[in-house]
N, C-alpha and C positions, 0 to 999 in steps of 0.2 A: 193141251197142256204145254207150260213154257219149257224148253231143254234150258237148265244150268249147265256152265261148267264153273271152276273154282279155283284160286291158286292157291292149295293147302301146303303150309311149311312144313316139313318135314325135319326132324331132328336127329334120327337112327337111320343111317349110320352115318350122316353126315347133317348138318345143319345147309337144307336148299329147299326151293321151293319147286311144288308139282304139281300144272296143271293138269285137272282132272273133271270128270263127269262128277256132277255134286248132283243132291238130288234138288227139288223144286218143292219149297212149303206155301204150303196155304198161311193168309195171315188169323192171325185171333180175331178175338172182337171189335180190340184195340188199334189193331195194328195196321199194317199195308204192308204193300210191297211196288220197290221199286226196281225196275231196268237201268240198270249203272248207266249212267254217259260218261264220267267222272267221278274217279278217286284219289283221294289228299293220303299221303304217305306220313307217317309220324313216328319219334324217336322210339316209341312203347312197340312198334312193331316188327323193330331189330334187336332189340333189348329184349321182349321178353322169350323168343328162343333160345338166347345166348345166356342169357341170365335164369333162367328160369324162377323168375319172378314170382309167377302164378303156379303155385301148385296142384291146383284146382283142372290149369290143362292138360287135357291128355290129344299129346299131340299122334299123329298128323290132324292139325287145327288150319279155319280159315281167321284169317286177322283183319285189319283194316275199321278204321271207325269214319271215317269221313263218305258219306254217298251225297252224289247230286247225279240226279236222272230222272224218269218220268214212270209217274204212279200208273201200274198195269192190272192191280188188283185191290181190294179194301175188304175192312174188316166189320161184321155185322152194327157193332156200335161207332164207329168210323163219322162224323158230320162233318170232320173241317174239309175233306179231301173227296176231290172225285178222280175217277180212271182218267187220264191224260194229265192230268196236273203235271208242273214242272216242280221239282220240288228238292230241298236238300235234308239232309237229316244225320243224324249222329247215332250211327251202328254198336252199339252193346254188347257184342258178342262175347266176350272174352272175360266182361263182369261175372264175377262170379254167380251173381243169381240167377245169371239167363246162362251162362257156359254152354254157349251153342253155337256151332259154324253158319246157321243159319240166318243170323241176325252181326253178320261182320259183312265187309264191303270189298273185300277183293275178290269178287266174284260176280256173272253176271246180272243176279238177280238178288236183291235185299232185304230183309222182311226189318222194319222199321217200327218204331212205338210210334202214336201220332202225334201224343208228348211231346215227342222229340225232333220232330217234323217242322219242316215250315215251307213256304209257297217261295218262288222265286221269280221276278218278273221276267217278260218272255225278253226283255235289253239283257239281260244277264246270262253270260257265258255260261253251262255245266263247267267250266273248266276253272271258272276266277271262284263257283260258287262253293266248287270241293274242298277250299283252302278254311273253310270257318267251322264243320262240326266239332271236332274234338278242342281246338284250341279255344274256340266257342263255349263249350260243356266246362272245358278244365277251368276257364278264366270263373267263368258263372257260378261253379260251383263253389270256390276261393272266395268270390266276393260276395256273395248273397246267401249263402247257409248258413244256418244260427251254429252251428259247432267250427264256424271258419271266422270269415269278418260279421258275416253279419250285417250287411248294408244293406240301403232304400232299393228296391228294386227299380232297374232299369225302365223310363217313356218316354216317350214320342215329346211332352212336355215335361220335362224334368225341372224338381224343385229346387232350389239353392241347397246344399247342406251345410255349407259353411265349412268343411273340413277339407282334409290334404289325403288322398292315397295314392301311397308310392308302389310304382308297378317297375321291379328288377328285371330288367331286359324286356325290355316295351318294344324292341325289334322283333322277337320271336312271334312265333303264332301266337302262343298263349298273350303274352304281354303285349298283341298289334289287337285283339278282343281285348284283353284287360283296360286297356286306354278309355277305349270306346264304351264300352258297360261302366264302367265308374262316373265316367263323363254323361251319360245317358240318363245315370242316377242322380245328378245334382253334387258330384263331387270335382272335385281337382286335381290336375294328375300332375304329380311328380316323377320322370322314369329315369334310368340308366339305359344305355346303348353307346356303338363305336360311334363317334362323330359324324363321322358318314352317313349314319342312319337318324342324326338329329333334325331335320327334314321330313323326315318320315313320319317321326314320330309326332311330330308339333301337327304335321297334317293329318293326323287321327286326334289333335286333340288335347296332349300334353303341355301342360303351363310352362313346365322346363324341363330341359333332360341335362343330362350326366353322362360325364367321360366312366363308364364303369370300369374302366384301367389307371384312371388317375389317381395316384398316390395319396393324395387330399380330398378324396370325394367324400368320406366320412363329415369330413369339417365341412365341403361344400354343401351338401345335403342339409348338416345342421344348422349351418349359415342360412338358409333359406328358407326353415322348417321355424323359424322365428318368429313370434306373434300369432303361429298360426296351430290348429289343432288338428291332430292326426286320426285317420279314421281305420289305418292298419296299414298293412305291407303286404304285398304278393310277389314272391320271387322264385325267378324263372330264370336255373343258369348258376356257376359254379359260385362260391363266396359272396351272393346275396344273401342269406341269410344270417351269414356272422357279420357283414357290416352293418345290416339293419336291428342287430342284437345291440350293438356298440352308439348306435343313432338313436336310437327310442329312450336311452336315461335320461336324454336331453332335449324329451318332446315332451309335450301337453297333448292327452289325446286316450284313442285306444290303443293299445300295445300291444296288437295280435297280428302274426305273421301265417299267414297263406300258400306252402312253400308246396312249389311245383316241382322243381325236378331234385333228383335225389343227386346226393354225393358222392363224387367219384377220387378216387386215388389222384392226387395232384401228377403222379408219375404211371404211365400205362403198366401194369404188371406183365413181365414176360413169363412167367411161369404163376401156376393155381391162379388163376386170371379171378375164378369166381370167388374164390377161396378168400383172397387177398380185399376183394371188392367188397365184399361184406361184411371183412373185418373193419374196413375202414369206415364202412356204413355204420355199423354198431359204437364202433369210436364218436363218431360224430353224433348220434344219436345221443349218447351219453353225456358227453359234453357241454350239448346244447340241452341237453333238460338245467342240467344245473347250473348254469351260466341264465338260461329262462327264469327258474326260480328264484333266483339270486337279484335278477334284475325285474322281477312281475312281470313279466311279457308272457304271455299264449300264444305258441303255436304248435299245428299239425299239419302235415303232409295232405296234398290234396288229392285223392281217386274223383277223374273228370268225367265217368260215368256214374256218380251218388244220386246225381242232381234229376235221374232218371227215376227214380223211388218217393221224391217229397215234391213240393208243391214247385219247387224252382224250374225245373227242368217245365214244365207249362208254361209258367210267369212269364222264361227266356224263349223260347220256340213257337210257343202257341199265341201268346197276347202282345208281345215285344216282337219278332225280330221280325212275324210279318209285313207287319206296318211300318215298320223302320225301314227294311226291302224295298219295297213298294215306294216309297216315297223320298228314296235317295239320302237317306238320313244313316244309314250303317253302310260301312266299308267293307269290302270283303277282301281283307290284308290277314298277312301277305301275297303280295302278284303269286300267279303258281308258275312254276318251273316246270313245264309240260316233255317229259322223260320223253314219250310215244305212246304208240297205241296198242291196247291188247294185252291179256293177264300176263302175256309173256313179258313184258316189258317191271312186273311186279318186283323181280331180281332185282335187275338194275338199278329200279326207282330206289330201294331197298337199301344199295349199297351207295348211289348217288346221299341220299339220306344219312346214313351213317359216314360220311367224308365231313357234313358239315354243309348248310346253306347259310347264307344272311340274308335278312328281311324278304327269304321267297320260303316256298311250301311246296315241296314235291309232290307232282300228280300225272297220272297218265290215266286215257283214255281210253272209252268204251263202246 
């Protein structure tokens, strides 16, 4: 049998992380299990101890959605996968419906849905491959579920759609996957990012990008959304949402917004830190309903493990990303920022994480 150990966060009596003896699951029917080589660090995994987000956790909890390592076991209905495979996959643990440390990836062993699974050629680094599950899932799930946008699912030959999707900070994880899944679909991508990162983004794909600091991007945006018709928005990143509320009166198209990350106090709170946060949360939430209403536009917040329950999460892991993999046709952006090696390093990566990256993905190795 395999020995686990685990970096479980602990929140009483201080918010740190403890490695420890975890125990070792057998996978389901469905499932597998992988030997970490590599794990992608993401903003939900410093956020929801501090925030407590999830009520549903009862911590000490393992966290971590991103695994890339090598399949050591499978599960009785299992055919896409065999023992040695190299493989990447997007860890669930923390969803409420699985709420199990046994299916998160800061640890050395990962039990995976095969759903959510994909092969990954032996040219490919575990270490470039751990930057794509979650940002992967989030993007996927924004742009392809019928209660989000709604769009052509992602091939290998994609159809023309004739439409424009703008993807709000196209540098991030989520938005450097958004590019590329829209584009895969037969669509066109309009993004925002700092200049610096306009390069980046053009080479994943995007038709044009945007100063997302420029005092005229609203006009700019509209300027260029001309003649053309809109297939939604996904934003990723502080005041994308309320300039694409302000953008959409002035488009032909769909009017639904796919919004990734939530809203924070434009000033850090030094005191009731959570208190303050979700009042401001609520503020905004109110706001935007009725400014939505006002203007027809649909949106809702994205949970980027949904896509693990309906047919998308197969569509994107099982039919799409292998073949894309394999054939040099998907990028695996952003570059990772490789912290070091070893669960101990999970802190770090952690706090490196919560300081802020550009166009890279925090990971450390296994």
């Amino acid at each position: 049998m395999f020995k686990n150990i685990a970096a479980y966060v602990v929140t009483e009596p201080q918010k740190h992380v403890e490695i420890r003896d975890a125990p070792y699951t057998k996978p389901a029917p469905n499932q597998l299990v992988i030997r970490n080589h590599a794990v992608g660090v993401n903003p939900i995994d410093w956020m929801l101890p501090m925030f407590g987000a999830f009520q549903h956790i009862k911590w000490p909890f393992v966290l971590g959605s991103d695994s890339a390592g090598e399949v050591v076991e499978i599960g009785t209905k299992v055919s896409r996968f065999q023992v040695g495979d190299r493989v990447v996959g997007q860890a669930i643990g923390y969803d409420e419906k699985i709420n199990t440390s046994n299916q998160s990836s800061f640890q050395i062993y990962t039990v995976l849905l095969e759903d959510m699974t994909s092969h990954i050629p032996d040219q490919l680094p575990y270490e470039q491959a751990s930057v794509l599950p979650l940002g992967l899932g989030t993007a996927a799930t924004g742009l392809f579920q019928q209660d989000h946008l709604a769009l052509h699912l992602p091939s290998i030959n994609p159809i023309a759609q004739g439409k424009v999707v703008i993807v709000w900070g196209g540098s991030t994880s989520v938005g450097a996957n958004a590019i590329q899944l829209a584009i895969a679909a037969g669509y066109e991508v309009f993004t925002t990012c700092s200049p610096r990162n306009f390069e980046f983004c053009k080479s994943l794909g995007a038709a044009q990008c945007f100063d997302y600091k420029s005092p005229t991007i609203r006009a700019d945006i509209t300027r260029a959304l001309t003649g053309k018709i809109v297939a939604g928005a996904m934003t990723i990143g502080d005041g994308g949402a309320e300039a694409i509320m302000d953008i959409f009166p002035h488009c032909q198209g769909d009017k639904a917004i796919a919004m990734v990350s939530f809203p924070k106090p434009p000033h850090t709170p030094q005191r009731f830190v959570t208190a303050q946060t979700i009042f401001y949360f609520l503020k905004f939430v109110v706001l935007s309903t009725l400014k939505a209403r006002m203007r027809n536009i649909r949106w809702k917040f994205v949970n980027g493990s949904t896509l693990a329950f309906n047919s998308v999460g197969k569509a994107v892991y099982g039919d799409y990303l292998d073949l894309a993999l394999e054939k040099g046709m998907y990028q695996c952006k952003p570059d990772a920022m490789v912290v070091g090696h070893g669960l101990e390093k999970v802190q770090e990566a952690l706090d490196v994480q919560r300081k802020g990256v550009s166009a890279r993905k925090v990971v450390f190795t296994l």
